[in-house]
Wavefront OBJ file of the C-alpha trace (Angstrom):
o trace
v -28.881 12.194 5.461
v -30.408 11.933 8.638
v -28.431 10.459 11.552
v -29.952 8.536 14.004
v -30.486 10.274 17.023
v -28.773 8.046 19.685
v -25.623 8.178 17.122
v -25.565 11.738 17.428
v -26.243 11.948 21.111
v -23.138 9.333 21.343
v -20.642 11.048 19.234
v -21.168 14.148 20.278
v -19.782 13.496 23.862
v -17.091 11.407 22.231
v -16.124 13.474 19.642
v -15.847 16.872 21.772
v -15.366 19.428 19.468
v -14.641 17.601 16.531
v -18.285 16.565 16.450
v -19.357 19.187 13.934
v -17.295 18.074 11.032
v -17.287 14.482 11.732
v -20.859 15.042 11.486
v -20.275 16.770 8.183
v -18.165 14.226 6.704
v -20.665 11.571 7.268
v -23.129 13.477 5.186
v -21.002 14.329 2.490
v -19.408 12.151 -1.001
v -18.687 9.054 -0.850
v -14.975 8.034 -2.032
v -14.671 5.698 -4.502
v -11.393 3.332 -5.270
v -10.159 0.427 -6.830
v -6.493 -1.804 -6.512
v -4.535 -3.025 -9.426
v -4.144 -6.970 -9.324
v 0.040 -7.181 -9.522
v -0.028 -10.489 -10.713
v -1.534 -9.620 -14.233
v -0.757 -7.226 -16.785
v -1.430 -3.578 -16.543
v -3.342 -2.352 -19.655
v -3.430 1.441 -20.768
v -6.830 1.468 -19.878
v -5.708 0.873 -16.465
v -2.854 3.286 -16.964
v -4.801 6.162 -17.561
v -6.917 5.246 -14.678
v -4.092 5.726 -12.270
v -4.106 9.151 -12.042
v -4.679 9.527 -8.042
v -2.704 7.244 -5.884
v -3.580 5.805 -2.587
v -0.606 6.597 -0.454
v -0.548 4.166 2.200
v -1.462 1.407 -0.925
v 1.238 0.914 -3.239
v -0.933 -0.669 -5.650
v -4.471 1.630 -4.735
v -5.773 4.460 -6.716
v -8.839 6.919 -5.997
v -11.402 6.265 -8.940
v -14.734 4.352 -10.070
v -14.133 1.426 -12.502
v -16.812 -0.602 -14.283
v -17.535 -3.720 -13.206
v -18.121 -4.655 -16.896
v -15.260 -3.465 -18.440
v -12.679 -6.190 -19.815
v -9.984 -5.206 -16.976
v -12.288 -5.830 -13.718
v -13.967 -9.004 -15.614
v -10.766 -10.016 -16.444
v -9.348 -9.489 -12.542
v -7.100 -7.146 -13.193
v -8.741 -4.185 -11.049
v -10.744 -4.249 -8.068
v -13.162 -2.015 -6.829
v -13.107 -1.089 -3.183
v -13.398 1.315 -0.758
v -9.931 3.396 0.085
v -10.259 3.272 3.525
v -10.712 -0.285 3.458
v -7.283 -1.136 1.708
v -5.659 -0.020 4.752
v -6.867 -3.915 6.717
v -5.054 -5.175 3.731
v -2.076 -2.874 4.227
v -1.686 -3.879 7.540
v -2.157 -7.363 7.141
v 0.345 -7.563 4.503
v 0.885 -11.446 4.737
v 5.101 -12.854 3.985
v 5.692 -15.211 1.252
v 4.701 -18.760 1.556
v 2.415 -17.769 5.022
v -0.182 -19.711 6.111
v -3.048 -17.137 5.984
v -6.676 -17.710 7.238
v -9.531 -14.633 6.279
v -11.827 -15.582 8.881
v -14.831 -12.974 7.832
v -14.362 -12.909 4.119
v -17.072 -12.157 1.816
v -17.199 -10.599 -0.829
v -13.465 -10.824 -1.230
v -12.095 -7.041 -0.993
v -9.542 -7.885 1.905
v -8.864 -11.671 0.539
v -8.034 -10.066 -2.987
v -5.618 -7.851 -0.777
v -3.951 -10.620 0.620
v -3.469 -12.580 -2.634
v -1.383 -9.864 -3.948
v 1.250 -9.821 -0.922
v 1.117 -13.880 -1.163
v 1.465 -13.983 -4.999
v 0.716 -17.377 -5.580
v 2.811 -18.694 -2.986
v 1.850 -20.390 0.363
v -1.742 -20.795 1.444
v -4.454 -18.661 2.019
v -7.837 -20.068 3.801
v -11.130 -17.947 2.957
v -14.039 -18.210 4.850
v -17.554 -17.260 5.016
v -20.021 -18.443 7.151
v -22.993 -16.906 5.251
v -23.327 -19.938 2.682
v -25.193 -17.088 0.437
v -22.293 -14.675 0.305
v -19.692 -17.516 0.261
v -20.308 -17.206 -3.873
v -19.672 -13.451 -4.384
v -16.091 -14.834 -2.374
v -15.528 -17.418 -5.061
v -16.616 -15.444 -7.968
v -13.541 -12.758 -6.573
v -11.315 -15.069 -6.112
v -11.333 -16.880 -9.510
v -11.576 -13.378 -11.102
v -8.527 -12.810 -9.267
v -6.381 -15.754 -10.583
v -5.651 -17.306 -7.331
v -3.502 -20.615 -7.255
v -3.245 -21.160 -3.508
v -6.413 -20.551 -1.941
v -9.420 -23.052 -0.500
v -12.322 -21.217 0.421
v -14.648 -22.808 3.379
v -17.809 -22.184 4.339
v -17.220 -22.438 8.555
v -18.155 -21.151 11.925
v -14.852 -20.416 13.579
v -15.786 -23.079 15.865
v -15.416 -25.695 13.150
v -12.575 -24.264 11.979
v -10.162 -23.952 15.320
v -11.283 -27.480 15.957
v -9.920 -28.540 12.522
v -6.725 -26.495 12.350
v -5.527 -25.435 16.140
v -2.457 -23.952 15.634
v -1.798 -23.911 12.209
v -1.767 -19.985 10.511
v 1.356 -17.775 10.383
v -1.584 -14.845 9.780
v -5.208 -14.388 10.604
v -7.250 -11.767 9.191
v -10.468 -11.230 11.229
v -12.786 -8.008 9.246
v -15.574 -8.702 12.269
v -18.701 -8.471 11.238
v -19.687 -5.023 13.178
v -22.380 -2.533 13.837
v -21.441 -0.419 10.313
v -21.211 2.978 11.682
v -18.052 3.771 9.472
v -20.257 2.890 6.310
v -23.363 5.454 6.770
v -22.214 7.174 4.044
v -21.807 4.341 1.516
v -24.592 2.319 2.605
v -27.439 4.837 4.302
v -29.385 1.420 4.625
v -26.812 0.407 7.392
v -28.521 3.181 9.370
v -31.798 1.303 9.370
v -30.596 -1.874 11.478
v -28.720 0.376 14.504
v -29.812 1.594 17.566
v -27.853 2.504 20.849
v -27.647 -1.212 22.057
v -26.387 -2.770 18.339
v -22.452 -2.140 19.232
v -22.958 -4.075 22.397
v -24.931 -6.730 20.447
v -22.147 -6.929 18.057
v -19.460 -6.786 20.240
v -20.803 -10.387 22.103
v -20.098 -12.018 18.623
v -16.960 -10.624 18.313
v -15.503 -11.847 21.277
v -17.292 -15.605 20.466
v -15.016 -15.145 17.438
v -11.667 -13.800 18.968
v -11.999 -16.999 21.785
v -11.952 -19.560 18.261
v -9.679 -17.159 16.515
v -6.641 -17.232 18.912
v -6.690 -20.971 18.813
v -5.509 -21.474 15.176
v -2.446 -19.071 15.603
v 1.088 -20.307 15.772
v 3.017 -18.841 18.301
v 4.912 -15.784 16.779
v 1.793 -15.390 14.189
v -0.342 -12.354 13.790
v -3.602 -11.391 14.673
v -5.124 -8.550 12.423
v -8.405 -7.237 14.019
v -10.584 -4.726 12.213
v -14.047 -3.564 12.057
v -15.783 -0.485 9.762
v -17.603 0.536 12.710
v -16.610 4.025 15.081
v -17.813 1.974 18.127
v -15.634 2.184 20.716
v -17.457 -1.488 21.734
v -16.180 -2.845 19.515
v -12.679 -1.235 18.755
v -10.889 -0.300 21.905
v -12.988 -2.050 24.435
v -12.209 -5.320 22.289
v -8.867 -5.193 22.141
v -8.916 -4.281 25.686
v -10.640 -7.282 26.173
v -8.292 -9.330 23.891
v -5.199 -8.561 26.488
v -6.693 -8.647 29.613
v -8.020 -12.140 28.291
v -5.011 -13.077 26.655
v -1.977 -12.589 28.175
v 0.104 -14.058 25.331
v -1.011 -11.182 23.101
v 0.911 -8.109 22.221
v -0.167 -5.105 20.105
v 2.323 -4.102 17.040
v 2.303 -0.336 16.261
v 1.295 0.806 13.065
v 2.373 3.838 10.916
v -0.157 6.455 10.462
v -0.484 8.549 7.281
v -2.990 10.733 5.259
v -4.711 11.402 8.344
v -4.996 8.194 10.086
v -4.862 8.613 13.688
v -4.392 6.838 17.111
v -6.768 4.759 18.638
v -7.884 6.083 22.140
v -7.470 4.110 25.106
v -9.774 6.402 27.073
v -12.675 5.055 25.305
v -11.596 1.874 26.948
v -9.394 1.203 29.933
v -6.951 3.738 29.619
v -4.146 1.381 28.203
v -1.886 3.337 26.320
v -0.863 0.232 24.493
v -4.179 0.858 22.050
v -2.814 4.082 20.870
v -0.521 1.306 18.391
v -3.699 0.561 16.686
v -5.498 3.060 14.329
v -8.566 5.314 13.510
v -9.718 6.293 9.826
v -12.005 8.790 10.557
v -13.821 10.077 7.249
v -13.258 14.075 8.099
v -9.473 13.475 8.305
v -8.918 11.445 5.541
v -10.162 10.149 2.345
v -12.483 7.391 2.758
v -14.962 5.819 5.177
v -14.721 4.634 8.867
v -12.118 1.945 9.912
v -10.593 0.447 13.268
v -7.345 -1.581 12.628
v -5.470 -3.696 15.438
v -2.168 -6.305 14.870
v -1.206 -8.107 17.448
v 1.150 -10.986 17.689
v 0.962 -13.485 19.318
v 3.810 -14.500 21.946
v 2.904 -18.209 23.079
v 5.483 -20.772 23.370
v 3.585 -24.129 22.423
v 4.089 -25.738 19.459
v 0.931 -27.774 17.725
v 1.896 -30.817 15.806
v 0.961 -30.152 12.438
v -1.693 -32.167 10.503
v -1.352 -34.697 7.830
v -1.848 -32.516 4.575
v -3.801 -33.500 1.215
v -2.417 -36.214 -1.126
v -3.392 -36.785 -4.852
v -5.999 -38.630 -5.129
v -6.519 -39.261 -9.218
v -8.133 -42.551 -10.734
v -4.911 -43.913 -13.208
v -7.644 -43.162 -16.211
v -8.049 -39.300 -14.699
v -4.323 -38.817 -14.443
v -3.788 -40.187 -18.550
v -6.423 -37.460 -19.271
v -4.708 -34.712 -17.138
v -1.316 -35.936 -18.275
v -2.605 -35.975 -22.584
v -3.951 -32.352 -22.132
v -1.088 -31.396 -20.141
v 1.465 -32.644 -23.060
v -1.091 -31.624 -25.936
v -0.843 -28.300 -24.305
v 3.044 -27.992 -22.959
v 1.476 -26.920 -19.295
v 4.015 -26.044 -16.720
v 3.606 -23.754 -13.686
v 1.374 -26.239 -11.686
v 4.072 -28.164 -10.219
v 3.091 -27.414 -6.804
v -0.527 -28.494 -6.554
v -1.618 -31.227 -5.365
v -4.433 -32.972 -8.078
v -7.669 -34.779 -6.518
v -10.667 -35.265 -8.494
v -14.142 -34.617 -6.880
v -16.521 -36.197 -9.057
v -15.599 -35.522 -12.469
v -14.147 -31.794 -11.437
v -10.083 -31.469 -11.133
v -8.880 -28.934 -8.452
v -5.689 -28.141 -8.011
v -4.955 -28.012 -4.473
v -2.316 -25.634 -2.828
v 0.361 -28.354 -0.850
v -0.045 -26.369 2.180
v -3.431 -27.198 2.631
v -4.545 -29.846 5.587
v -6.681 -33.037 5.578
v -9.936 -31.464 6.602
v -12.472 -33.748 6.421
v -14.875 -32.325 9.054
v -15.096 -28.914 7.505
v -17.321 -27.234 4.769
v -15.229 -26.897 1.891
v -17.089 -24.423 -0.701
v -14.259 -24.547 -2.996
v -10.803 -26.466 -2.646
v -8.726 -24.959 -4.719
v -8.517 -23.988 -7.842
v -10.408 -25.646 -10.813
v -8.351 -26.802 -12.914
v -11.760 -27.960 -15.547
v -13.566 -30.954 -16.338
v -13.100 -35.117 -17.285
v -15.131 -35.826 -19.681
v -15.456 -39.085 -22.047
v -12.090 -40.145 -23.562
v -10.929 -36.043 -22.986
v -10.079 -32.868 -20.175
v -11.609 -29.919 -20.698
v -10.107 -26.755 -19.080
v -11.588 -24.604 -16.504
v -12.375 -20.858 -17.139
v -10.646 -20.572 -13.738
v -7.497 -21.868 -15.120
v -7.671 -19.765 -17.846
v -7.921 -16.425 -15.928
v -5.067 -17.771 -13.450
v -2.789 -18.578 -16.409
v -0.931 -15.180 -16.741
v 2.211 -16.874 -15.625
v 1.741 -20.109 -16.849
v 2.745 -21.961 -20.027
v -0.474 -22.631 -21.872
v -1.622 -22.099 -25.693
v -2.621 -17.955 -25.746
v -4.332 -16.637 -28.686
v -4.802 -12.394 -28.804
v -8.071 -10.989 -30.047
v -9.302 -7.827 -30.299
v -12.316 -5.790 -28.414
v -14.895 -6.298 -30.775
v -13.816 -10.241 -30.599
v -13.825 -9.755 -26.806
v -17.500 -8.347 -26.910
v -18.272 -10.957 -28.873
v -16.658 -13.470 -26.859
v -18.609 -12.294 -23.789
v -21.786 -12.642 -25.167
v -21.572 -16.239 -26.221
v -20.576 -15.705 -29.789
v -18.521 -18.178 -31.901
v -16.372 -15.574 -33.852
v -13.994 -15.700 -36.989
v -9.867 -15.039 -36.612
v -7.970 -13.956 -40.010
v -5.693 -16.457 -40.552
v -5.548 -20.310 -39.470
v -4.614 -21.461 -35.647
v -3.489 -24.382 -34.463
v -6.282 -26.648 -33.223
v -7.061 -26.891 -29.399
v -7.936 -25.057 -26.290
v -6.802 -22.367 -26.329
v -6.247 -19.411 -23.841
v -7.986 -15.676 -25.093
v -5.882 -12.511 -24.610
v -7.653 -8.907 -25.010
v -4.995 -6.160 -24.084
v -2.434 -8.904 -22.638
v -5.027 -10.204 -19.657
v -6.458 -13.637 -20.037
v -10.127 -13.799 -20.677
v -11.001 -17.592 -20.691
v -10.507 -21.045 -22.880
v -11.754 -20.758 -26.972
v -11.449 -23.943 -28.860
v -9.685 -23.057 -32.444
v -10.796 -25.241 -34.830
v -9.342 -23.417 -38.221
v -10.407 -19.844 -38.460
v -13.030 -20.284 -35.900
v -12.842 -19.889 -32.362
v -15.673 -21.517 -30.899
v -16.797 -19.862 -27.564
v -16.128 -21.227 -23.766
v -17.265 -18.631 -21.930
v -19.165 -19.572 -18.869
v -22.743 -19.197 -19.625
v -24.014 -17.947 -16.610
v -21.687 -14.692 -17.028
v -22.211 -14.033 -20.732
v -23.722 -10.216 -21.093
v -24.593 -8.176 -23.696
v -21.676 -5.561 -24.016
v -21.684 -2.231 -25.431
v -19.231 0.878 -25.681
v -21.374 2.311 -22.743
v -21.536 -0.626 -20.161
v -17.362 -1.773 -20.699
v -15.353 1.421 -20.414
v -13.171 1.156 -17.637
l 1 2 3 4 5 6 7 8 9 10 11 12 13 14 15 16 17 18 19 20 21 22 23 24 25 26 27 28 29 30 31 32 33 34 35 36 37 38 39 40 41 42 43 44 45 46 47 48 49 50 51 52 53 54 55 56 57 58 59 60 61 62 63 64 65 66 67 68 69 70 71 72 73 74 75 76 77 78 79 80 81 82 83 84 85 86 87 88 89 90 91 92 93 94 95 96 97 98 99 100 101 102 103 104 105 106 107 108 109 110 111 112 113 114 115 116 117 118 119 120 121 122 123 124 125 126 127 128 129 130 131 132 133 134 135 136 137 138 139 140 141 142 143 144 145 146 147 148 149 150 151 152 153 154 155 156 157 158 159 160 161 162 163 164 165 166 167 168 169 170 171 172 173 174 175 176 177 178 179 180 181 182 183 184 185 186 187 188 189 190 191 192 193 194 195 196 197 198 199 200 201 202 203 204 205 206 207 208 209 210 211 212 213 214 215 216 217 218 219 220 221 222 223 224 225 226 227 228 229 230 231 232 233 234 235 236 237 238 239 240 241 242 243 244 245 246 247 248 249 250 251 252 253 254 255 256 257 258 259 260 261 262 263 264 265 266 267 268 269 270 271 272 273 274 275 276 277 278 279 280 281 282 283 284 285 286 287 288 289 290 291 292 293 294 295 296 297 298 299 300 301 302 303 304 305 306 307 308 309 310 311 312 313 314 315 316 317 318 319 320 321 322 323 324 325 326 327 328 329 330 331 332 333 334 335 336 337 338 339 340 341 342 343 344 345 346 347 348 349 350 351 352 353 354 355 356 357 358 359 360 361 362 363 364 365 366 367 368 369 370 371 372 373 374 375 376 377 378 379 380 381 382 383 384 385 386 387 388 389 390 391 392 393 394 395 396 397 398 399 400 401 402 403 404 405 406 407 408 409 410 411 412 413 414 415 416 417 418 419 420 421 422 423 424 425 426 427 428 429 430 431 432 433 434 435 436 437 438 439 440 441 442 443 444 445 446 447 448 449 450 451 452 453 454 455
């Protein structure tokens, strides 16, 4: 790997003698690792997977997993980077918080947070990028969520809509991607000596909207995978010169995280409470990581928050399947119809009719003539809930994945009914008999294969 130039001529004088094996580090392996989803089942696939734990992760492991195998399909593991799990560490959002992910695409850190919330509260997911705003939703219904919206906003839209209103933002700022070189060589291609102050000017656009949807007493989580010091000290620097009403929280260090440095910025020694993951100290890939909280005193009135909105013939469908079915474990959504789609909306969430809503809650499936049909969404969320579960098999799962109808050994009751391969949730079949006739979305069916689904 060949550094840029200007990088090197920058890091050298920064890094002092540590140059040489930061140096090194950036052109050696990439670390690979994944999370375990706590709110569904472990399987002993998974088990024997967990051979390496993440130490500052209680629920991270060093390891490659295929994203084809039943167990990441399914949402029970997800694949990311170790260094990164240390944003979600940090963040580590309370019980039934209001949580906004300002920057959230593809859904690493907002997977993170869904395991702290576990189904409680709210969680807001954004992404501005209306063509990564999928991958977001595609994670998060993998995931099982029950509680989360995900918009599609500038954080101007969005502090306009809901001043005041999060116990907990998460902002992962888009950055200059120094700390990925390794992972992502391309990342090399866009840089050049001014990109981290480029960068840095959006950043601080987004910290000015950012503060203004925090309660006072909430938390601010900054990070950025970039060794900038533009955009890591010098921003927080910024942030509490600018903001009085901010504070910095310390946070532990392990497994070779360090101190940040306030003499790449203005000397505070306040920044030394957030940290460094430098990737020839520890295991993983670049990382800056501030918390702050936020000490104002002014209380915003809160807004007026969603109401169900069913038509009296939508509600007798919802109400038939929910009786044919003896559903429970929804209690605390809030129905509305959008077209002919049902969502189940978390009761946290806000009247937000100016905003970009991509997805606004969780889909809870279809009206169709005289009937409901249920959602594959519900189906993977349903771990905890009271629904109709049917086990199969591998070889039915394989089949099941690739659009197959497939045959069960004995008779079934007749209905929707929820698939189980090695205790995790894999979508809706309908049994009619012996036969389980297939619901699996089309778009995601695959051909698999002993080779391509191996954890």
């Amino acid at each position: 790997m060949n550094l840029p130039a200007g990088f090197v001529t920058k890091y050298q004088k920064l890094m002092g003698a540590a140059a040489p094996d930061f140096f090194a580090a950036l052109t050696g392996s990439v670390e690979k690792g994944f999370r375990i989803n706590p709110m569904k089942p472990t399987t002993p696939a998974m088990q024997a997977k967990m051979t390496a734990p993440i130490p500052y992760s209680p629920i991270g492991y060093y390891g490659k997993v295929n994203g084809n195998a039943l167990e990441h399909l399914a949402g029970a593991v997800y694949s990311q980077e170790p260094s990164a799990m240390t944003v979600g560490e940090v963040a580590k959002p309370q019980l039934n918080e209001r949580v906004l992910d300002l920057c959230a695409a593809p859904g690493g850190k907002t997977t993170h947070l869904l395991s702290y919330l576990n189904q409680t509260g709210l969680l807001v997911t954004n992404e501005i990028n209306p063509k990564r705003v999928t991958a977001l939703g595609d994670n998060v219904e993998r995931y099982g969520a029950r509680n989360t919206v995900i918009t599609n906003e500038t954080p101007v839209h969005l502090a306009k809509a809901l001043p005041g209103f999060f116990d907990r933002i998460l902002v992962d700022a888009p950055c200059s991607g120094e700390g990925m070189f390794r992972k992502d060589p391309a990342a090399m291609q866009y840089w050049t000596p001014d990109y981290p102050a480029e960068c840095a000017i959006r950043q601080r656009e987004i910290l000015t909207e950012t503060v203004k949807m925090l309660r006072p007493g909430g938390h601010l989580i900054y990070s950025t995978c970039t060794f900038a010091p533009e955009e890591d000290e010098q921003m927080m620097a910024w942030l509490l010169q600018t903001y009085p009403e901010f504070e910095l929280e310390p946070i532990e260090k392990t497994a070779g995280m360090v101190d940040a440095k306030p003499e790449w910025a203005d000397g505070n020694p306040e920044l030394t409470k957030a940290v460094r993951l430098f990737p020839h100290l520890m295991r993983g890939e670049g990382h800056f990581i501030a918390k702050l909280v936020y000490r104002g005193a002014e209380e915003v009135k809160m807004p007026k928050l969603v109401r169900n909105n069913l038509k009296p013939e939508q509600r007798q469908l919802w109400e038939k399947y929910v009786a044919q079915s003896q559903l429970s474990g929804l209690e605390a959504l809030v129905l509305q119809a959008h077209g002919d789609q049902l969502y189940g909306i978390p009761a946290m969430m806000p009247v937000t009719r100016r905003l970009k809503i991509f997805r606004p809650g969780i889909q809870l499936g279809v009206f169709k003539k005289n009937r409901f049909e249920p959602s594959y969404a519900l189906a993977l969320a349903s771990a905890d809930l009271a629904l109709p579960k049917l086990a199969i098999n591998h070889d039915q799962w394989e089949q099941y994945v690739h659009g197959e109808t497939f045959s069960l050994a004995t008779t079934e009751p007749t209905g929707f009914t929820v698939l189980t391969c090695a205790g995790l949730p894999v979508g809706f079949g309908k049994v009619v008999g012996r036969t389980v006739k297939n619901f699996f979305p089309k778009g995601l069916r695959f051909l698999a294969t002993d080779e391509n689904t191996v954890l």
